[in-house]
N, C-alpha and C positions, 0 to 999 in steps of 0.2 A: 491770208494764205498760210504763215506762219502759225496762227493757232490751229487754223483745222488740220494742217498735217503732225500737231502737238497733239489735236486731241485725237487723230486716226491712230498717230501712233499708241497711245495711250489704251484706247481698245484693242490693239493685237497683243500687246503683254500682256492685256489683263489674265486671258483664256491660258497664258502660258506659264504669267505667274502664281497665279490662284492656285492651280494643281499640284504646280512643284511647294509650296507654302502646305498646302494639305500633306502631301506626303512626308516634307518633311517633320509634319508636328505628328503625327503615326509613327514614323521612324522612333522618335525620342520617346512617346507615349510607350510603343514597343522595349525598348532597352532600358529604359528606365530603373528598372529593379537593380540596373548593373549598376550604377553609379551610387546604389546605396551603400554608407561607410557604417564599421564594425564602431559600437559605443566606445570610448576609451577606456584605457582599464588602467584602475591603482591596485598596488600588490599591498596587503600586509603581512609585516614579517614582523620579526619577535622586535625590533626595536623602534616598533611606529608609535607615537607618543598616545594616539590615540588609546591603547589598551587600558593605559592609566586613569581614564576618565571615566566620566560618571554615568555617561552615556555616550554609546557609539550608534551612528545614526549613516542605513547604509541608503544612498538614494538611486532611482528608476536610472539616471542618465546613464550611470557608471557600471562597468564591469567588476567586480570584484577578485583578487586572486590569492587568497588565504596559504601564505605559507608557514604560519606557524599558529598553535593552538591560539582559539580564540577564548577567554575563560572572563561570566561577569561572574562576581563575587555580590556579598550580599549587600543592598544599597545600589549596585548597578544595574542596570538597564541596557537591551541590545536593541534597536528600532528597526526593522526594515522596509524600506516601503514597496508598495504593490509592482509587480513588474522587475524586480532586482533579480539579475544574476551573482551569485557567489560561486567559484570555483576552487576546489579547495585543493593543495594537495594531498599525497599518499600520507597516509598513518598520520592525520591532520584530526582532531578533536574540537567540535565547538560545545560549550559546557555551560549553562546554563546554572548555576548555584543555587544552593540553599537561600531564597532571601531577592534574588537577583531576577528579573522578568526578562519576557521577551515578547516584541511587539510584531509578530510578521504576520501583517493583515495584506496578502495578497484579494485578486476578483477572479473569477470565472474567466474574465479573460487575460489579466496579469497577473498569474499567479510569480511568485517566490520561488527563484529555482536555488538550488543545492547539489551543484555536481564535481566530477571530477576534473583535475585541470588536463588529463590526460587526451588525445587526440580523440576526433572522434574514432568509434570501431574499437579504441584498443581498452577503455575502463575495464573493470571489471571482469577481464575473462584472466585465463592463463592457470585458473586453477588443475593440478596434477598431481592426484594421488594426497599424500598430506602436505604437499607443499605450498604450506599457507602464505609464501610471500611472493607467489609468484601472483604477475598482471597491476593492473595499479585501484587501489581504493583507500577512501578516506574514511576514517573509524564513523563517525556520524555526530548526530545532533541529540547529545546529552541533555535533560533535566531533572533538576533535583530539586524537589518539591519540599513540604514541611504538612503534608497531610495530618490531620491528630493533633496539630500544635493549637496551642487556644485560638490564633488568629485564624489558622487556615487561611495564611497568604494565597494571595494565588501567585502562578507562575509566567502567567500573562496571556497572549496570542498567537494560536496557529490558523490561519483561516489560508487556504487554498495557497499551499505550501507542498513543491515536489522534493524529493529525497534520494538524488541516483549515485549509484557505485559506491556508496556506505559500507557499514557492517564489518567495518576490519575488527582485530581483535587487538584489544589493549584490557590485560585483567581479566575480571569480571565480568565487566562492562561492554557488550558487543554489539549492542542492533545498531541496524539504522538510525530507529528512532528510538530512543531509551527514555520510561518515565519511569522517575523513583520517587515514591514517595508525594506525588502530584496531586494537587485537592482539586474538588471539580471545580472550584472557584475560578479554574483553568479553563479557557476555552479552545476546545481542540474541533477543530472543522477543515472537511476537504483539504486530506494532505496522502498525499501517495510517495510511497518509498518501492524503490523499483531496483532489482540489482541488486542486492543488498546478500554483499562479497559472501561471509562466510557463513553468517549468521540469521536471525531472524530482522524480518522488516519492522515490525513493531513488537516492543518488551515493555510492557506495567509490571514492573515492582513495587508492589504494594500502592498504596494509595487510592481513593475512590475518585477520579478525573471520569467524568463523561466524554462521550465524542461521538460521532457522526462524521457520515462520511468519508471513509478511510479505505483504499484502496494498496493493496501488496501484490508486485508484478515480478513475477523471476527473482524467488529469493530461493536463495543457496539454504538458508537451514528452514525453521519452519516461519509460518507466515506473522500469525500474533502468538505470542508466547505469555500466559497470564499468571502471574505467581506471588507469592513472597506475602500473601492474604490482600491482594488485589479486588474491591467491593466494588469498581463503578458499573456503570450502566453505557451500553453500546448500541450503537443502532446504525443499518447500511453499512456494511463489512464487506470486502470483499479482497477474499484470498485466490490470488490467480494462479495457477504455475506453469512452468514453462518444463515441453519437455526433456530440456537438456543443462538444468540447472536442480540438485548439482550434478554434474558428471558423472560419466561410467565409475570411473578410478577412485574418486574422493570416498572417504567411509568416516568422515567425521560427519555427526549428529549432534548439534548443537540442541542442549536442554535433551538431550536422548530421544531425540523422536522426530523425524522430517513428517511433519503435518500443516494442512492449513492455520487450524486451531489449537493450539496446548495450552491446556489448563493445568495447574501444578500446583501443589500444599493445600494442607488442610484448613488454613484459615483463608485460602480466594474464594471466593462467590462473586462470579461475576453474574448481571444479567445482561442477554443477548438477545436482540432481535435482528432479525434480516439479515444476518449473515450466508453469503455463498461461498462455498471452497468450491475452486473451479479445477481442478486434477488436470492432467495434462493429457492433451492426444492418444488416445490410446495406440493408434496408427504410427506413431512417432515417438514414443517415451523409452527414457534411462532405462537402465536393468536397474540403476538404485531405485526405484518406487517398488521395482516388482521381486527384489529381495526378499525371502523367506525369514522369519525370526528377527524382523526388525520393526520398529513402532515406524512404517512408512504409510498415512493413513490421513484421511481428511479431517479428523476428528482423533485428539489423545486427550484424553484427562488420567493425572497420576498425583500418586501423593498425598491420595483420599481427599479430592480438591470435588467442592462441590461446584453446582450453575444450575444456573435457570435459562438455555436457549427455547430459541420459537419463532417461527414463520422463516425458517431458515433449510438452504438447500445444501447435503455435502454430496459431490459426484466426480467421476470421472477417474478417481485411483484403483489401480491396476489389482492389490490385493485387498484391501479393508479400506471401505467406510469410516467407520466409526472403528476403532482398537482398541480393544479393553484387556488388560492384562493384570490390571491393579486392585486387589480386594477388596481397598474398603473405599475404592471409588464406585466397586458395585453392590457395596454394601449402600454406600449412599444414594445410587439408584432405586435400591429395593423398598428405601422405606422412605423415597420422596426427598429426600433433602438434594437432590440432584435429578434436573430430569431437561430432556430434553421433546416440545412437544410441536406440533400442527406443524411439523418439515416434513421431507422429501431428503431421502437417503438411497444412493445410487452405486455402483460398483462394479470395475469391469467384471468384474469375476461374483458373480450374483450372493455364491453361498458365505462371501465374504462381508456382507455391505454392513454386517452386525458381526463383529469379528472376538468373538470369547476365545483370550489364551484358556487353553485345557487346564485345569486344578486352578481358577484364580477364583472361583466362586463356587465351592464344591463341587459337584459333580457335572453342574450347570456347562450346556452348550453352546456353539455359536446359533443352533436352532434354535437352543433354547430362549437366548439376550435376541434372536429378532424375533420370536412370538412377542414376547412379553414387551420389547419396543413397537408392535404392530396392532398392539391394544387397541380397541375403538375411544376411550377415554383419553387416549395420547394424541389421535388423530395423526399417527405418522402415516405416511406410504412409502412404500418400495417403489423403486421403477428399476428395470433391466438394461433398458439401452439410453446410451445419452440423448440421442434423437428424440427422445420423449419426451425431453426440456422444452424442445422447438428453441432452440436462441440461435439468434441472428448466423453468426460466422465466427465463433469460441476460438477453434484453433488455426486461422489465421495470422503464426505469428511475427510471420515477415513483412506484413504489407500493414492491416490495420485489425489487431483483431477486436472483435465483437461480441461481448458476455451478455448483449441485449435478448429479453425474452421477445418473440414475433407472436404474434394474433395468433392464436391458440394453445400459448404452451402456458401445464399447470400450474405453472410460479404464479400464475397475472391474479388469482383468486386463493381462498381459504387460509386468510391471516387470520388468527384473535387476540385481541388482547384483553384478557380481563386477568385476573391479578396472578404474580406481581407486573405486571407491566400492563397496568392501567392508569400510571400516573403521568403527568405530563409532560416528562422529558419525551415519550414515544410517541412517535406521530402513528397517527391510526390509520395506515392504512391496507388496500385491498390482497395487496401483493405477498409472499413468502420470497425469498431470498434479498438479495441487496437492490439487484435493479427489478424494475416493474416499468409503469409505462414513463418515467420521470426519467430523461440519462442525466445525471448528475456527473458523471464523465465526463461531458460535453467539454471540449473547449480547452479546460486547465489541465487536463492529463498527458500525457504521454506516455504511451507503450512501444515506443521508439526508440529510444534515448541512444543506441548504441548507433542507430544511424542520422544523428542530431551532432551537427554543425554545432557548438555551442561558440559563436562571436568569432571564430577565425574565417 
């Protein structure tokens, strides 16, 4: 009698407790995200012993929070591994030496971030008028290479490595990403600097460093800045801008000229492929892009600086394409040692997309610099409207934007590569600009940053 009313009871809780058992494992399954904890974080400040050492080695678990410069000297070595946060503060410098490597081998999906310690929302902004100290940003990620030297050390590892609220000024020395004097014995891959306060996202001074996949998102001066007789080879570029970076107010021009691309002196020869300058909204853009009598333009070469671009798109700025105002950079167009070929050149203002200052090449026009850029031997094209790219959702830039070409637009065909860029750093493929049907974006980017939580 006693067990069958054990086991009748037995069956009425089952039915009551099985359910509440399911709900409750839902419930937790459901909140779960909340009970996740922020990594812990160690600070280094100027008296961490670590500095001293011969290697400093930063790992995945830990948050980092850099308050004073971090500098390897020649013989030292800085390791990061895949997945590391470092937050640095304001007018903070990491520097890379002559002699001294760095190993930041981020993935696709862990990349190496580099950000500001400052809240989310507030990096990076506050600039007004020339007042360069206002908002918070940290100078950037220095290296100093030994290019020319009999060894042609290398400088070590960038592989999918991000760069946000950089670019303050200290000296000379201002990007984001600063390489001086870098041999390609360097390898530089998937690394985006975004925010990049005052200056440009990426600067080659001098040195011949290859690299791939390089991605600049809302930078305040121009995007790649190439100079100082800068030789390497680049491939999948991609200069973004935003359009309210830099502000109404501001009228500093860092390297003289707010562009996607600046090429500068006469001994750089870079070669280029796949490069896109992506100009900003026309619907939405600063009055500084559309400035009269300024180098504000997708494309500047000065300084009688030569290049070799190709399969590359410049679009979406409000006065000039391409800017020429420099004589013997269109000397060096005239007779080939500069040229740019098989792109896709765009501009809101049509009669500007090939933009000749008056008297910079004799009597020569801005008709006349786009006939002669509209060559059938150059294979370039004009187009009028940005819609003619067909990409995905460009100016998008609150939510997620999108520089991907869609099923039909002209980027996805008409690449060539036969010489100079028939040798084997360049992958051959079908596409002109940076992306095609491959998002190499994917995953390790962010075009967010100002609305990223970073570990609080």
């Amino acid at each position: 009698m006693t067990t069958n009313m054990s086991q009748n009871k037995n069956k009425f809780l089952v039915p009551v407790i099985l359910p509440l058992l399911m709900l409750y494992g839902q419930a937790c399954k459901k909140y779960s995200p909340f009970i996740k904890r922020a990594k812990p974080e160690i600070t280094i400040a100027g008296n961490d012993s670590r500095l001293a050492g011969k290697s400093i080695h930063l790992f995945q678990d830990t948050v980092y929070i850099l308050t004073t410069w971090l500098a390897r000297d020649s013989g030292q070595d800085l390791i990061i591994d895949a997945g590391t946060l470092i937050k640095v503060d304001d007018n903070i410098s990491i520097i890379i030496g002559q002699g001294a490597t760095i190993q930041a081998n981020g993935t696709a999906t862990a990349p190496i971030v580099f950000t500001s310690t400052a809240y989310a929302g507030t990096a990076g902004v506050g600039i007004s008028g020339n007042n360069t100290n206002a908002g918070h940003r940290w100078n950037g990620l220095w290296i100093y290479g030994n290019s020319g030297a009999p060894s042609s050390a290398t400088s070590g590892t960038l592989h999918y490595v991000r760069i946000e609220f950089a670019g303050g000024y200290q000296g000379d020395v201002t990007a984001g990403l600063y390489l001086h004097n870098v041999s390609k014995t360097t390898s530089i891959e998937h690394v985006q600097v975004s925010y990049s306060y005052l200056n440009p996202s990426f600067e080659f001074a001098g040195g011949d460093c290859d690299a791939k996949y390089l991605a600049s998102y809302a930078s305040v001066g121009s995007d790649f800045y190439l100079h100082q007789g800068y030789t390497g080879r680049l491939q999948y570029i991609l200069a973004y801008r935003h359009p309210y970076f830099p502000d109404n107010q501001s009228s500093y021009y860092p390297g003289d000229a707010l562009a996607g691309m600046l090429i500068r002196d006469d001994t750089t020869l870079p070669s280029i492929s796949n490069l896109t300058v992506l100009g900003p909204d026309p619907a939405q853009t600063s009055s500084k892009y559309s400035e009269t009598g300024h180098r504000a333009a997708g494309f500047v070469a000065l300084g009688g600086a030569k290049f070799h671009i190709r399969n590359s798109v410049v679009l979406s700025f409000p006065k000039a394409g391409w800017y020429l105002d420099d004589a013997a950079v269109a000397t060096a167009i005239s007779n080939g040692q500069a040229d740019l070929t098989w792109s896709i050149v765009h501009c809101t203002d049509s009669s500007g997309a090939f933009y000749l200052k008056p008297g910079t090449f004799g009597t020569a026009t801005s008709a006349d610099f786009k006939q002669y850029m509209l060559q059938t031997p150059f294979g370039n094209q004009l187009l009028l409207n940005t819609n003619d790219l067909v990409l995905t959702d460009p100016f998008n830039y609150d939510r997620h934007p999108d520089p991907m070409p869609k099923t039909g637009s002209p980027l996805l065909t008409g690449a060539h590569f036969d010489a100079p860029f028939d040798d084997a750093f360049f992958n051959k493929v079908d596409y002109r600009g940076a992306l095609g049907t491959d998002n190499w974006l994917k995953d390790w980017t962010n075009f967010l940053p100002l609305q990223t939580n970073y570990n609080n």
